[in-house]
C-alpha positions in Angstrom: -17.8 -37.9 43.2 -13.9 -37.2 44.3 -13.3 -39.3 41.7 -15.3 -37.2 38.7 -13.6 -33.6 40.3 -10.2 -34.9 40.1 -11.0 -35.5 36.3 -12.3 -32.3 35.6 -9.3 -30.3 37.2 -7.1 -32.3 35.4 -8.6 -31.8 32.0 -8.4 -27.8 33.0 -4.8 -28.2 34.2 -3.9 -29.7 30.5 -6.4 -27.1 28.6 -4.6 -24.3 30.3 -0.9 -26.0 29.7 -2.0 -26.5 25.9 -3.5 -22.9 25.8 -0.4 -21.7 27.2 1.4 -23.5 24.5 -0.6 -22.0 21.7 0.1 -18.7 22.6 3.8 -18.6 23.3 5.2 -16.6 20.5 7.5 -17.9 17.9 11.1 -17.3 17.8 12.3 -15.5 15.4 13.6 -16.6 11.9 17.1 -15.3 10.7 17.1 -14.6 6.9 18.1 -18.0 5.5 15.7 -19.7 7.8 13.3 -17.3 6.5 14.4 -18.3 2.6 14.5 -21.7 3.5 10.9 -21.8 4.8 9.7 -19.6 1.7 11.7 -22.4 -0.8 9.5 -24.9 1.1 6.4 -23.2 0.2 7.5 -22.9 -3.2 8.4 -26.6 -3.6 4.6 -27.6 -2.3 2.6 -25.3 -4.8 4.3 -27.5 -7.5 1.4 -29.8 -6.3 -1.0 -26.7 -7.6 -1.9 -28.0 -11.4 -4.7 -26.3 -11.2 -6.9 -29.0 -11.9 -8.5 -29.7 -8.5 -5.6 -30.9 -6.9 -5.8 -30.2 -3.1 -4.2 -27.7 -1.3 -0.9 -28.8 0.3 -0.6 -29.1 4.2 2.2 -26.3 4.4 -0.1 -24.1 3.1 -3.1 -25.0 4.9 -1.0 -24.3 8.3 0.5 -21.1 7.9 1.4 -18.7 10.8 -0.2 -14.8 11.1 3.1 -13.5 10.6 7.0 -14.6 10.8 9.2 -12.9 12.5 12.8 -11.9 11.2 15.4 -11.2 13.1 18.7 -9.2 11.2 21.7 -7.3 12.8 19.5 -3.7 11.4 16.3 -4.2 12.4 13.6 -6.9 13.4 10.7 -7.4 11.0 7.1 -9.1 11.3 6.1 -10.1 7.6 2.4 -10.3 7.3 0.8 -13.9 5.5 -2.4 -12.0 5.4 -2.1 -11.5 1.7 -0.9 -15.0 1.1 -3.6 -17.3 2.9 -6.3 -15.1 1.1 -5.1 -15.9 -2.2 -5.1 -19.8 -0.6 -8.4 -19.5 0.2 -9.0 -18.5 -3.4 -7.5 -21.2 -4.5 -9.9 -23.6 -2.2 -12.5 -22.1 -3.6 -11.8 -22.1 -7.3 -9.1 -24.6 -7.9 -7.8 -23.1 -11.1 -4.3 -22.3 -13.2 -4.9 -19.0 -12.2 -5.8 -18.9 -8.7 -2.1 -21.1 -8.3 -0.2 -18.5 -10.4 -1.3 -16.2 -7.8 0.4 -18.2 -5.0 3.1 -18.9 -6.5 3.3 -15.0 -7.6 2.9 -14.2 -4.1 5.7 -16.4 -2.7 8.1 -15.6 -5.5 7.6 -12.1 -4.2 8.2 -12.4 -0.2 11.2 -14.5 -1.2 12.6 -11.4 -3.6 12.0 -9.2 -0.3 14.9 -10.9 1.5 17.4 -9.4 -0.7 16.8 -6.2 1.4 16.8 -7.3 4.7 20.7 -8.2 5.4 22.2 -4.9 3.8 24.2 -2.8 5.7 22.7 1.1 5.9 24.4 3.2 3.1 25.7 6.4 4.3 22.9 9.0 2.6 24.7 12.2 5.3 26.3 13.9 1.9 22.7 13.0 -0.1 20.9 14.8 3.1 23.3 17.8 3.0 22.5 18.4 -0.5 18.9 17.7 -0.6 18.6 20.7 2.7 19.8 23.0 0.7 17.7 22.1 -1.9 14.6 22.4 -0.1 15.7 25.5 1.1 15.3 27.4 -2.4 12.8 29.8 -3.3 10.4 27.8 -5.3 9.8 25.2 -2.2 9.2 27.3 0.8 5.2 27.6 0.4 4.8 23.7 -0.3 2.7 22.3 3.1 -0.4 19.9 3.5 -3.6 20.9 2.3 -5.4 23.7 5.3 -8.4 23.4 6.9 -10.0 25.3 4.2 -8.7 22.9 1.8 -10.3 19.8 4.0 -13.4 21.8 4.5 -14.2 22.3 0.8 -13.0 18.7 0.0 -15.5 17.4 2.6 -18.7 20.1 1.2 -18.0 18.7 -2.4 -18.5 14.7 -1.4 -21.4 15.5 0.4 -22.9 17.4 -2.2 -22.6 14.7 -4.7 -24.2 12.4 -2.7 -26.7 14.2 -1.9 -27.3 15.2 -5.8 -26.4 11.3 -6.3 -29.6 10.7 -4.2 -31.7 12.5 -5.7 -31.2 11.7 -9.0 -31.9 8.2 -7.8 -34.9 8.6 -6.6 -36.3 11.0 -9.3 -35.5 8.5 -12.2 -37.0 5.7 -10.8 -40.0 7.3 -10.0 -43.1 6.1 -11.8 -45.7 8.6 -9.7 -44.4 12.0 -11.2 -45.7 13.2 -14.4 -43.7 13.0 -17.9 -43.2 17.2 -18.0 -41.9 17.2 -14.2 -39.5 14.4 -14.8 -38.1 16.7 -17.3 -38.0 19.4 -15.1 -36.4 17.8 -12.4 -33.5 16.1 -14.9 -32.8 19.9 -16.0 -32.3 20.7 -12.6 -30.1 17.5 -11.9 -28.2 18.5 -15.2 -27.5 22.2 -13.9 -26.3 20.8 -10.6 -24.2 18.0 -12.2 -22.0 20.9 -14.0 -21.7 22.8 -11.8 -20.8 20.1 -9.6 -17.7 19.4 -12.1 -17.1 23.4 -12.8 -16.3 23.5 -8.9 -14.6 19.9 -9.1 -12.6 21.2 -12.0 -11.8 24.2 -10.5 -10.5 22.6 -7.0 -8.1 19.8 -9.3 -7.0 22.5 -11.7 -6.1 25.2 -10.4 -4.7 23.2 -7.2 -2.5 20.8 -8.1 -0.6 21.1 -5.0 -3.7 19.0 -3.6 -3.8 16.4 -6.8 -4.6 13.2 -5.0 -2.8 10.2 -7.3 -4.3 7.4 -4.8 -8.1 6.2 -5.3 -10.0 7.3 -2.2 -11.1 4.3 -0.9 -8.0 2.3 -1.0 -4.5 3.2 1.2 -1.4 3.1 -0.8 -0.5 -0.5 0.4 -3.9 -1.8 -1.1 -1.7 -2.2 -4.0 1.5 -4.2 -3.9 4.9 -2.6 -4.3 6.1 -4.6 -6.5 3.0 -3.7 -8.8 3.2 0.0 -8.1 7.2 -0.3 -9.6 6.4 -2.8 -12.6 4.1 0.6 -13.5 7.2 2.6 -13.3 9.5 0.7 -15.7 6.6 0.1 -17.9 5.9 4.1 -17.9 10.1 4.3 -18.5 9.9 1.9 -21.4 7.6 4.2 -23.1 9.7 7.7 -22.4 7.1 8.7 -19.9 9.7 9.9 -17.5 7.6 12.3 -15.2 4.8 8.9 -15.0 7.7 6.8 -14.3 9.3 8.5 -11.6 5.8 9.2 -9.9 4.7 5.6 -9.5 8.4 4.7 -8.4 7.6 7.0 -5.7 4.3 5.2 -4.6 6.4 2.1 -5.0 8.1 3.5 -1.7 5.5 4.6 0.1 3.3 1.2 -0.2 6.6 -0.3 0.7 7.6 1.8 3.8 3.4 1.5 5.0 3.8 -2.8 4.5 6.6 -2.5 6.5 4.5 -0.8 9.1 5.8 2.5 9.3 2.6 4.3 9.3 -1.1 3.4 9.9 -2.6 3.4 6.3 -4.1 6.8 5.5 -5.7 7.9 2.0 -5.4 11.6 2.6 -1.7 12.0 3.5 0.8 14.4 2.0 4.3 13.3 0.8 5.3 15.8 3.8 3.6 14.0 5.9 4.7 10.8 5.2 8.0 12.1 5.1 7.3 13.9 8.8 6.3 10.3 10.1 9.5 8.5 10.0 12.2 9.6 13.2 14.8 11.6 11.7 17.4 9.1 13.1 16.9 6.4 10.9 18.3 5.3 7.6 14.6 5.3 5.9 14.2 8.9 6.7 17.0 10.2 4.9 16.2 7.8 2.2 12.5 9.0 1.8 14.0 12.6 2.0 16.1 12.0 -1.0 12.9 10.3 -3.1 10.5 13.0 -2.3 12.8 15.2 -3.3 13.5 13.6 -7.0 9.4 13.1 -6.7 8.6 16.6 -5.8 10.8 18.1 -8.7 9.3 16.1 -11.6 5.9 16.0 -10.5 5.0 19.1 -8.8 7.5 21.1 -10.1 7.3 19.5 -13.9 10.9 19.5 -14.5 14.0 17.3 -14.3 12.0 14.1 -15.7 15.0 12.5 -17.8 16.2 8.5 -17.3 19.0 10.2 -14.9 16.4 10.9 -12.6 14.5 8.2 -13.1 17.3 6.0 -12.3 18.3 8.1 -9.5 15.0 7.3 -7.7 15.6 3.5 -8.7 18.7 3.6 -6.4 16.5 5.1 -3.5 14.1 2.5 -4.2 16.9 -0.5 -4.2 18.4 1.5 -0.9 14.9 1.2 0.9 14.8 -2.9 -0.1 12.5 -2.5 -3.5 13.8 -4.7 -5.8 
């Protein structure tokens, strides 16, 4: 019996030490170990053929997160995004499914351009951008009121509710042929006058104009993606389209980077009230809301200058 107990504690004593193991967090990678360990990945996906060839072991075992240490800042790069599009792969072995790896990689590895520069000095930027903000046409701009929110909310319910019934009316087989009719007049009167009030809210507040789809936070869509829009929107003259996705660009970099906690509703204020003051990205963001603020809202100032003024913010921020 001695004999048995003295087995058991000692397979507890070497779960715990393993356990203890396990858990110990990683050090942290410096930039080239970083690139180095990002080249690796991208040497193993040449295995990817994408004709059933398995998945490689480097990519079967990859940490949550790697941490990277720099002389700015310290940094905790998510793999979230990268072992999903490996489980994709593992579950449809195609070309396409490893041109998504490989896209993702190629990616992270263009992020590490950023992470070594030295802050720029934006104090003359922030001096002119204060008094800018400080004209005329800017002093009513502020997030949407409570009346704003309140009306937002009473719309969304109505349409689901109208949504509802419409549902359950069409599908109906027990109500006669003449109320059926009846009821999709109703449902017709409602549904305009449903859009006459949605019009009307969009229209004639464009202050409020959301540009993100409501289910899905900013960083739902890469920022890389978000910028590709841009210079394809610049390619085709579309300055004022260009310069507003560059924008997003930013902000779905800035909330990857984990700024923020992802939030649909938020203002360009806002975001722009999130970040301390004493940091480099405030000052930054100031600048790009700015040059965002003025061709979107204010629908002026939309040339290639701009454009490629908000490029530099972008390229100060790390978004190349």
């Amino acid at each position: 019996m001695t004999t048995w107990r003295t087995y058991i504690f000692g397979c507890l004593l070497l779960g715990s030490a393993f356990c203890q193991a396990d858990s110990a967090p990683g050090r942290a990678l410096t930039p080239p170990e970083y690139r180095a360990e990002l080249d690796g990945l991208l040497a193993a996906t040449q295995q990817l053929h994408g004709s059933g060839s398995a998945t490689p072991d480097a990519l079967e075992h990859l940490p949550q997160s790697w941490p990277v240490h720099t002389d700015q800042r310290d940094f905790e790069i998510s793999t979230e995004g990268l072992q999903r599009d490996v489980r994709r792969y593992k579950g449809e072995r195609n070309v396409a499914n490893a041109t998504a790896i490989r896209a993702r990689l190629e990616s992270l590895r263009r992020e590490i351009e950023g992470f070594e520069e030295a802050p720029s000095e934006v104090s003359a930027d922030r001096k002119a951008l204060d008094s800018i903000l400080a004209q005329r046409e800017f002093r009513d701009v502020s997030s949407p009121s409570w009346m704003d929110r309140f009306k937002r909310w009473a719309l969304e319910k109505l349409f689901r509710f109208l949504s509802g019934i419409f549902r359950r009316f069409f599908h109906s087989s027990a109500i006669p042929t003449i109320g059926k009719y009846f009821v999709y007049v109703l449902i017709g009167i409602a549904g305009l006058a449903l859009l006459y009030l949605a019009y009307r809210s969009i229209f004639q507040n464009p202050e409020l104009e959301e540009v993100i789809p409501k289910d899905l936070p900013v960083s739902a869509k890469e920022w890389t993606i978000w910028l590709s829009e841009a210079r394809a929107a610049a390619a085709r003259g579309d300055w004022r389209d260009a310069i507003h996705l560059a924008y997003w660009s930013g902000i779905s970099f800035l909330e990857r980077e984990g700024f923020w906690k992802p939030d649909r509703a938020r203002t360009p204020r806002e975001y722009l009230r999130l970040i301390s003051a004493q940091t480099e990205q405030r000052e930054i963001l100031t600048v790009l809301t700015r040059l965002f603020e003025l061709a979107w809202y204010a629908k002026r100032d939309a040339t290639e200058q701009t454009f490629s003024q908000t490029l530099e913010q972008l390229e100060k921020l790390g978004c190349r």
